[in-house]
SEGU-850843 format. One line per field, with one value per residue (C-alpha): residue number from 1; x, y, z; residue in one letter. Coordinates in pm, 1 decimal, decimal comma. Each point is the difference from the previous one (the first is absolute). Layout:
<rs>
num = [NUM | ...]
xx = [X | ...]
yy = [Y | ...]
zz = [Z | ...]
residuo = [A | ...]
</rs>
This chain:
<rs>
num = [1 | 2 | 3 | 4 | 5 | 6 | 7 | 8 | 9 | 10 | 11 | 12 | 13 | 14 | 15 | 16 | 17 | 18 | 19 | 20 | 21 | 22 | 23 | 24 | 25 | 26 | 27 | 28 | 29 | 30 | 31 | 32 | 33 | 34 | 35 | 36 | 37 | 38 | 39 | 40 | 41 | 42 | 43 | 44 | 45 | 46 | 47 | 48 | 49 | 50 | 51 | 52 | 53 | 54 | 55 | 56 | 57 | 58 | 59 | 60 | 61 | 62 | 63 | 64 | 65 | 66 | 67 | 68 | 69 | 70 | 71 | 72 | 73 | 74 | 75 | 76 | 77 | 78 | 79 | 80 | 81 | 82 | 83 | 84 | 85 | 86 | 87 | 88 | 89 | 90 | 91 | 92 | 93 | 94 | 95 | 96 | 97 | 98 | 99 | 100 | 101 | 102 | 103 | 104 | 105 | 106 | 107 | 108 | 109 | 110 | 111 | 112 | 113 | 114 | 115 | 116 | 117 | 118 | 119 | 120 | 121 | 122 | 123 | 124 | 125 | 126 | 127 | 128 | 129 | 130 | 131 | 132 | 133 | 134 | 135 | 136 | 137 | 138 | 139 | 140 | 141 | 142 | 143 | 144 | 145 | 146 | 147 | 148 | 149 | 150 | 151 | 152 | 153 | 154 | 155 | 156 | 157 | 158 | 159 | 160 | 161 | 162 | 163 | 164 | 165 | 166 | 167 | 168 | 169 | 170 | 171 | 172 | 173 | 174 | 175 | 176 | 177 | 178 | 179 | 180 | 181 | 182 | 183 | 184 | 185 | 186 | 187 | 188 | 189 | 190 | 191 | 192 | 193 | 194 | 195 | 196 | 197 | 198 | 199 | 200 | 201 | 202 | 203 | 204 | 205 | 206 | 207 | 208 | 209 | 210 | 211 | 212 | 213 | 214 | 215 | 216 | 217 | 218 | 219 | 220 | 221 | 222 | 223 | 224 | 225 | 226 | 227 | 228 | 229 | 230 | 231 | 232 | 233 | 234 | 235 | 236 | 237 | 238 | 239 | 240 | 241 | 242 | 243 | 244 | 245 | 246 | 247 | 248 | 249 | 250 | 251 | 252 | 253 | 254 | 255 | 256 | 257 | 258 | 259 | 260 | 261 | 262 | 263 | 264 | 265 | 266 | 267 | 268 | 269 | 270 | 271 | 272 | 273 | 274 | 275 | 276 | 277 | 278 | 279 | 280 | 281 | 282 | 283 | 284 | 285 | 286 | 287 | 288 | 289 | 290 | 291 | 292 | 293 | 294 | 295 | 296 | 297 | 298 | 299 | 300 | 301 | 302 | 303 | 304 | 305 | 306 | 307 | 308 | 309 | 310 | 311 | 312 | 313 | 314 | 315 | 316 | 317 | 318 | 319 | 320 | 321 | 322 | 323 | 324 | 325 | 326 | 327 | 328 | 329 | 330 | 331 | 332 | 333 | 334 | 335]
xx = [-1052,0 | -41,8 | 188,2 | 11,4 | 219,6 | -37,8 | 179,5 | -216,2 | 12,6 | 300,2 | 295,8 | 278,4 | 359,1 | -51,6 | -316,1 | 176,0 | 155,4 | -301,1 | -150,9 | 268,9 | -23,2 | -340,4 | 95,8 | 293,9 | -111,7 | -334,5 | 115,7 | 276,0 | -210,5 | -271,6 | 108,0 | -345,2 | -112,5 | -124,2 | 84,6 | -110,4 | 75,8 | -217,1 | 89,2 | -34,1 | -88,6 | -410,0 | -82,2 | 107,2 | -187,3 | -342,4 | 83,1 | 165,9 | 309,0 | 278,6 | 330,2 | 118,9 | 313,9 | 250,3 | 354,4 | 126,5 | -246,8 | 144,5 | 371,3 | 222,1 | -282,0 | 135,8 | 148,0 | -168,8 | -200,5 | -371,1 | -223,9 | 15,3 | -377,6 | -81,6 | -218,7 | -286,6 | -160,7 | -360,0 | -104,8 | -372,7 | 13,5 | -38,7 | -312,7 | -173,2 | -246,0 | -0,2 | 366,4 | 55,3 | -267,6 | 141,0 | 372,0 | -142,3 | -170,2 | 270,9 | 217,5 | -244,3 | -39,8 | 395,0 | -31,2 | 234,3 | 113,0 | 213,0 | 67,9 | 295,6 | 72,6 | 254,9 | -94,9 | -74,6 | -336,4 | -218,5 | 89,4 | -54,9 | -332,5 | -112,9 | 98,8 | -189,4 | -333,2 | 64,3 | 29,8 | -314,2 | -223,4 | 238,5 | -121,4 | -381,3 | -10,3 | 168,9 | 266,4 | 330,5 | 287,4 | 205,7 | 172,1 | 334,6 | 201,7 | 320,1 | 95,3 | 158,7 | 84,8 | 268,2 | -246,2 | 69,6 | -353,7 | -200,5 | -26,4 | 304,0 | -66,9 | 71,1 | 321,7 | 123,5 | -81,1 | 183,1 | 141,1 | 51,7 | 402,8 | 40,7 | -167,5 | 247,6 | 296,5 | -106,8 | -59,4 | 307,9 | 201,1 | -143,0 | 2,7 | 353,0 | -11,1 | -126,2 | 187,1 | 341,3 | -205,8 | -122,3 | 315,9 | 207,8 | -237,3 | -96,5 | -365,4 | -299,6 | -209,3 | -343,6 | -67,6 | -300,4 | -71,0 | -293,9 | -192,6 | -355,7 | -129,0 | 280,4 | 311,5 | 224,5 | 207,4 | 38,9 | 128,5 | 187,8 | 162,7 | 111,8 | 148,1 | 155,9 | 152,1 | 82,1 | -258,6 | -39,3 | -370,8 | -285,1 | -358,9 | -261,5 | -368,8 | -200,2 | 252,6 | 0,4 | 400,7 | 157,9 | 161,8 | 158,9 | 196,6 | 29,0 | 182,1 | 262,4 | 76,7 | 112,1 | 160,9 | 202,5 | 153,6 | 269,1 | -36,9 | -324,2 | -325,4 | -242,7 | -374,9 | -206,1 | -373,3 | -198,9 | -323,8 | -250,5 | 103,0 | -272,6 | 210,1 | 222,6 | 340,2 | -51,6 | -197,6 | 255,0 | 262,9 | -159,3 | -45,0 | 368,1 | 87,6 | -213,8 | 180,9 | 322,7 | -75,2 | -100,8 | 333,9 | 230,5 | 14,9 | 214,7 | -28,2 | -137,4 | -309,0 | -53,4 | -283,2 | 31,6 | -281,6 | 142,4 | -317,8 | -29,8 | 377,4 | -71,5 | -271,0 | 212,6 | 309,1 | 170,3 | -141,3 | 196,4 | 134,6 | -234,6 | -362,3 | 163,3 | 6,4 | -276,7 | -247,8 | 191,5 | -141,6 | -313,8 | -98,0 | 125,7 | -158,5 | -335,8 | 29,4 | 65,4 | -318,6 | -198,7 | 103,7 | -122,0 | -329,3 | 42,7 | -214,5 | -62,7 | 269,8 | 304,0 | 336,8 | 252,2 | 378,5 | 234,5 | 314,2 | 23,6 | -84,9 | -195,2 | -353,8 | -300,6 | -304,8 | -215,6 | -240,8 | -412,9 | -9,5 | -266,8 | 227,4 | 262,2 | -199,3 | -126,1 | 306,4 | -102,6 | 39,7 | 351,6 | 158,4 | 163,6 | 107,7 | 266,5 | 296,2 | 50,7 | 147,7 | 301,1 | 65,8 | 51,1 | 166,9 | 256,8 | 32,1 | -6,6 | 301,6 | 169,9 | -47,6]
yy = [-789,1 | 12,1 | 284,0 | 123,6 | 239,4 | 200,3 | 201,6 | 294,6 | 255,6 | 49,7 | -185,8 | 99,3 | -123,7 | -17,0 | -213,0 | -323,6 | 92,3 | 67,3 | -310,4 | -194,9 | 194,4 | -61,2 | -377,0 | -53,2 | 204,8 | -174,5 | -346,9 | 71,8 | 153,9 | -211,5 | -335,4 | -115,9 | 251,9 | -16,0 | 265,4 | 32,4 | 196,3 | 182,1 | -34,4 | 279,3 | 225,2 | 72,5 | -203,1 | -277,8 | 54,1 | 57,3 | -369,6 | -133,0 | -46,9 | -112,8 | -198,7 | -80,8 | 174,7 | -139,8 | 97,5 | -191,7 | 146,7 | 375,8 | -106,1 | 278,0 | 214,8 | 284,5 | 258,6 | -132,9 | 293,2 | -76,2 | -263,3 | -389,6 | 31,3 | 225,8 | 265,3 | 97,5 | 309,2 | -7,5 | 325,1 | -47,8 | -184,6 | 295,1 | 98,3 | -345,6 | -90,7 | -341,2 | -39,5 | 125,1 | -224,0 | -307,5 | 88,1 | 59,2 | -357,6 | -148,1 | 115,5 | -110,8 | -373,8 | -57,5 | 130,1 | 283,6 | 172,9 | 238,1 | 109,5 | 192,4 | 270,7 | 152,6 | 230,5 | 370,9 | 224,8 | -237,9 | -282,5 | 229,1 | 99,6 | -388,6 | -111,5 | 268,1 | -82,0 | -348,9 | 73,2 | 195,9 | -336,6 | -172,1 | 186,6 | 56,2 | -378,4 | -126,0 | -195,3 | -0,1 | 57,2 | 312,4 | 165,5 | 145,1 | 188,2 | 209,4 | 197,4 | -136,7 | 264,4 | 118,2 | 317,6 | 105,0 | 108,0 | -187,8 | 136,2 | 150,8 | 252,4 | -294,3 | -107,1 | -145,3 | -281,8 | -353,8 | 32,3 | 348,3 | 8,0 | -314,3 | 189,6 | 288,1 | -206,8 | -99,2 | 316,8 | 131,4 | -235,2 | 43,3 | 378,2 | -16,4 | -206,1 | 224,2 | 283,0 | -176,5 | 36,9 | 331,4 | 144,9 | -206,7 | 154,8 | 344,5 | -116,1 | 83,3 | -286,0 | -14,5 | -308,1 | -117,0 | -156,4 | -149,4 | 113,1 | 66,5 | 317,0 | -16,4 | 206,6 | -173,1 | -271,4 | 239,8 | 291,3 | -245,8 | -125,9 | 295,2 | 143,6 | -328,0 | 1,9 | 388,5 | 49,1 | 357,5 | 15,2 | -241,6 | 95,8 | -62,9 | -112,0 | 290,6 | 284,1 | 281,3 | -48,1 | 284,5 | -133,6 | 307,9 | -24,1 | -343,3 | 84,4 | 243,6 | -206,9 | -279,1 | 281,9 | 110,2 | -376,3 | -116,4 | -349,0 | -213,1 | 35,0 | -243,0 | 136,9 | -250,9 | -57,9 | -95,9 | -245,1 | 231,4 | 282,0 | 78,9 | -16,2 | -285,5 | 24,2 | 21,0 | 350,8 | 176,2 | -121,4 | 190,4 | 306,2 | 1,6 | -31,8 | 298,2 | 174,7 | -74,8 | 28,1 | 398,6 | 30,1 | -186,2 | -214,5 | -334,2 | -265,4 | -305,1 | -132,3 | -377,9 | -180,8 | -330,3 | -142,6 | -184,8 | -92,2 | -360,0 | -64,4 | 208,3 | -260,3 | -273,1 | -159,1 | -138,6 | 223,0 | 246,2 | -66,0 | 295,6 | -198,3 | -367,7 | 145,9 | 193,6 | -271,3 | -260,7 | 222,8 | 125,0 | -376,6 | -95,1 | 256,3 | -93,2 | -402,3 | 48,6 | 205,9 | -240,6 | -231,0 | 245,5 | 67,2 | 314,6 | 161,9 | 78,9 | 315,5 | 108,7 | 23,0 | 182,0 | 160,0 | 228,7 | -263,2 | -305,7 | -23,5 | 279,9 | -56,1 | 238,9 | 3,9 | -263,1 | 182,9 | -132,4 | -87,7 | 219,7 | 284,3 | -110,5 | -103,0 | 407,3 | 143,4 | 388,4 | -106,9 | -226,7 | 104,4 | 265,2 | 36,0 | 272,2 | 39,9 | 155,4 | 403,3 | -128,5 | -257,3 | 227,9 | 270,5 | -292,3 | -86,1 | 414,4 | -11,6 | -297,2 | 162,1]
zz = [1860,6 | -388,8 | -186,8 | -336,3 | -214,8 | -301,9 | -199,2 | -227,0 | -253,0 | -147,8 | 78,2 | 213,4 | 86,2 | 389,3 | -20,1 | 20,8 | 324,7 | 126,9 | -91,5 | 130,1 | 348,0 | 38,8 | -42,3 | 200,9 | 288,6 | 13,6 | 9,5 | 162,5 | 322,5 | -54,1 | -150,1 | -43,8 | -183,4 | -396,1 | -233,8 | -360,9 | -316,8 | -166,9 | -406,2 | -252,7 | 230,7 | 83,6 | -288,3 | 198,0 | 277,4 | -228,3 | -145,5 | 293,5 | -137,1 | 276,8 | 84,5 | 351,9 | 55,3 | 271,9 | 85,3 | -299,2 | -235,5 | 56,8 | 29,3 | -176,8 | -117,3 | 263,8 | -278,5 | -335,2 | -164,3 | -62,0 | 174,7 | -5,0 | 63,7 | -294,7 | -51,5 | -251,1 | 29,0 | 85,6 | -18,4 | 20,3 | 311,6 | 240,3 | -130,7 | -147,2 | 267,3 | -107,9 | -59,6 | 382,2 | 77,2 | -105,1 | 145,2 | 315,2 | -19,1 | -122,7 | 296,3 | 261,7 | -225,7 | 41,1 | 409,6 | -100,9 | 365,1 | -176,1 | -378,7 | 11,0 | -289,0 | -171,1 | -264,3 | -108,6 | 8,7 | -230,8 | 254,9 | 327,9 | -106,6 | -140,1 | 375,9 | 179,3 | -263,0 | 57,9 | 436,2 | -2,2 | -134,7 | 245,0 | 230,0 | -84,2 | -40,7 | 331,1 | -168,1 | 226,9 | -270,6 | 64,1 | -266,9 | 113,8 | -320,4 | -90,9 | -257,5 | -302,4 | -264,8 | -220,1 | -9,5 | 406,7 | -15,5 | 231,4 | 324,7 | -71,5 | 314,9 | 244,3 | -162,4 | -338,7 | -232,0 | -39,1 | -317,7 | -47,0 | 131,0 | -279,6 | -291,3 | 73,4 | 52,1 | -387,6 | -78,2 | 96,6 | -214,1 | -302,2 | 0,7 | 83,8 | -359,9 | -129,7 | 108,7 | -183,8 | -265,3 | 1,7 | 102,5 | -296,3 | -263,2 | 169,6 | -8,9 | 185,6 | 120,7 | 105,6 | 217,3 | 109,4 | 345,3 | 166,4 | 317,0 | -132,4 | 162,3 | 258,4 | -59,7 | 198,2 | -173,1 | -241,0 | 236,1 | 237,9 | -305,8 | -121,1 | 306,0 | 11,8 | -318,5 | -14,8 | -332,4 | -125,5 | 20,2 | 112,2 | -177,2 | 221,1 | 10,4 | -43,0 | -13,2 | -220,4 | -175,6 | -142,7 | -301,7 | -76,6 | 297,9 | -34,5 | -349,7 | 186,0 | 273,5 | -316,5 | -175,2 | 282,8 | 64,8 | -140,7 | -66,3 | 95,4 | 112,3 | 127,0 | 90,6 | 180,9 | -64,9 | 260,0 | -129,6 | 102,0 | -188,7 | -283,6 | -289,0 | -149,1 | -80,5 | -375,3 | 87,7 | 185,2 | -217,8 | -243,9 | 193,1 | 93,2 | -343,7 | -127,2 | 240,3 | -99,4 | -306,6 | 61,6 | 240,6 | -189,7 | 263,0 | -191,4 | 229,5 | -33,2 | 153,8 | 95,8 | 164,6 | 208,8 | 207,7 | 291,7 | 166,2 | 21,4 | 75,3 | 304,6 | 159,6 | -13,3 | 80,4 | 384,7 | 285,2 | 180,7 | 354,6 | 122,4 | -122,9 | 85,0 | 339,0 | 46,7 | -207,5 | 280,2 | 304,3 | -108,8 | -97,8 | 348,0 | 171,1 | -174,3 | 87,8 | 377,3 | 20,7 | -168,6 | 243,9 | 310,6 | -172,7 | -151,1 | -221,1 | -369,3 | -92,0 | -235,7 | 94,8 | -79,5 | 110,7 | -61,2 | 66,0 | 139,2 | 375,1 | 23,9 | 80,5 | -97,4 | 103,7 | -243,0 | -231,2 | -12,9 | -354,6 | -93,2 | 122,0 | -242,5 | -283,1 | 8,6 | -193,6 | 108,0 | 337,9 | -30,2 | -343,6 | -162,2 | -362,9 | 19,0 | 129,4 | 353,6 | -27,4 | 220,7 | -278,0 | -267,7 | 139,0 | 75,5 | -374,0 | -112,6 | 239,6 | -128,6 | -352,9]
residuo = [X | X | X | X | X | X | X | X | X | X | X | X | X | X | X | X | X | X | X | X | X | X | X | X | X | X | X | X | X | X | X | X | X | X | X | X | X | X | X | X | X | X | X | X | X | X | X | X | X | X | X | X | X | X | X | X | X | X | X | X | X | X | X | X | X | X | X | X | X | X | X | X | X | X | X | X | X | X | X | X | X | X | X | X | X | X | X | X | X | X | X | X | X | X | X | X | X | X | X | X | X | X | X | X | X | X | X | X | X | X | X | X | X | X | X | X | X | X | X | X | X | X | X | X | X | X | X | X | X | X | X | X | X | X | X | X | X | X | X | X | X | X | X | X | X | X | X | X | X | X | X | X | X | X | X | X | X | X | X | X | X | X | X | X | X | X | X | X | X | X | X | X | X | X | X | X | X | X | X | X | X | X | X | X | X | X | X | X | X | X | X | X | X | X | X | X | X | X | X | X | X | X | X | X | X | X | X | X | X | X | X | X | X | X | X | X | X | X | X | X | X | X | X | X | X | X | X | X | X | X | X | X | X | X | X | X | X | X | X | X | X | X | X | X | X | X | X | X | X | X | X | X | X | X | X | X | X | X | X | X | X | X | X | X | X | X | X | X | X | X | X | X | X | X | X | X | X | X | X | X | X | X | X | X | X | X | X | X | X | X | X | X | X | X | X | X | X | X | X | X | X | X | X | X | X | X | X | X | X | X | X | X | X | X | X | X | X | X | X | X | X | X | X | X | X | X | X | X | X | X | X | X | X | X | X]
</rs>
């Protein structure tokens, strides 16, 4: 049989391990088998850009953060008729029995487009795909994302920086994370870290009491911004500030975007191992036959149901943005 692997969207400590898994435990079941890798992401496939990997070729990749293969964003690709068109040729040219994928929503729904003319034109390639995601928002109802536990492991350093900081100058800092429309590297973060307050997409903040909680402390204060939230930092450092100003509030307000620190760096045991067995998992049903699907878990060995693609590619069905009401009574309790 003739795999091949890819790696899509944004990158992800984890992905590596994944890649390497679906190497070693194909050739190592199947020594006869061929498995490719996909470069720069779906731009490779649309220009048929490959390298043969082997066992040598992913040698101590396991815990490095981002993605020997690469990845560049094609974000036209899911709905560029002629762009799926030639991917989908291009996969049945090179006799392509599997693509495996690792990658967040903009890769989940490119696979499923790229399965349906598949499908529609009787070429045998099946498309089998996990999550891969600082975000945790794709199909984050059937478990969590590789990459996710890394980008908080980063997060929680640095706000712990920060907090030395904050605490040595009596400062409040607003920090920035990433997570698009998701809340949760954000909110995970700051339950991690013990923050005062994490803003989140879409939610109506009451500065005023935003502005007592920092006058009441005695020291530091670190609020965390989650990406999605409609304002930048710049604006509610300004709306603090007016508000001090009126209290005679006199602290200090500071801004630090951590965002891109958070996406990269070595992987975290937790995605190494769970990239590892969902990878696995995928290979040794590609070698029984299986069909098209995502994959997911919530830890490594446990085995969920796989997902038809165009099931996860439909976020209202498989996603949600916000955080679950168990989840943040847990952090109001830790507070």
């Amino acid at each position: 049989m003739k795999f091949a692997v890819l790696t899509g969207g944004g990158d992800c400590s984890g992905m590596n391990a994944f890649v390497r898994a679906v190497v070693r435990s194909s050739l190592n079941i199947h020594p006869e088998t061929s498995v490719i890798g996909v470069l720069d992401g779906w731009k490779g496939l649309i220009y048929n850009n490959y390298r043969k990997l082997d066992k040598l070729s992913v040698a101590g990749i396991t815990s490095a953060g981002g993605t020997i293969l690469g990845t560049v964003r094609v974000p036209e690709l899911a709905t560029d008729s002629s762009l799926l068109e030639t991917t989908a040729r291009n996969l049945h040219d090179n006799r392509i029995d599997y693509l495996f994928v690792c990658g967040g929503n903009g890769s989940i729904k490119a696979a499923n487009a790229i399965l349906g003319l598949i499908q529609s034109d009787k070429i045998k390639t099946k498309i089998l795909c996990a999550p891969g995601s600082i975000d945790n928002d794709v199909c984050n109802e059937y478990g969590s994302s590789i990459g996710f536990y890394s980008a908080l492991d980063k997060s929680l350093e640095m706000l712990e920086w920060i907090r030395d900081t904050a605490s040595s100058h009596r400062r409040v800092y607003l920090i920035k994370s990433m997570g698009r429309a998701s809340a949760y590297l954000a909110f995970y973060a700051g339950i991690a870290t013990g923050a005062e307050y994490v803003i989140t997409p879409g939610e109506d903040v009451d500065f005023e009491k935003i502005a007592t909680m920092v006058d009441e402390r005695d020291r530091d204060t670190r609020i965390i911004v989650a990406e999605g939230y409609e304002q930048d930092l710049p604006q509610i450092r300004e709306t603090l500030e007016t508000i001090f100003k009126k209290r005679d509030i006199r602290h200090e307000i500071r801004t630090v975007d951590m965002s891109y620190f958070q996406r990269g760096g070595n992987a975290a045991v937790t995605d190494i191992l769970r990239a590892s067995w969902v990878a696995y998992r995928m290979v040794v049903d590609a070698f029984n036959k299986c069909d098209s699907g995502f994959y997911t878990a919530y830890y490594t060995g446990h085995m969920p149901r796989v997902i038809p693609l165009n099931i996860a590619a439909d976020d209202n069905q498989t996603s949600h943005p916000g955080i679950p009401e168990a989840i943040i009574d847990l952090a109001l309790a830790l507070r």
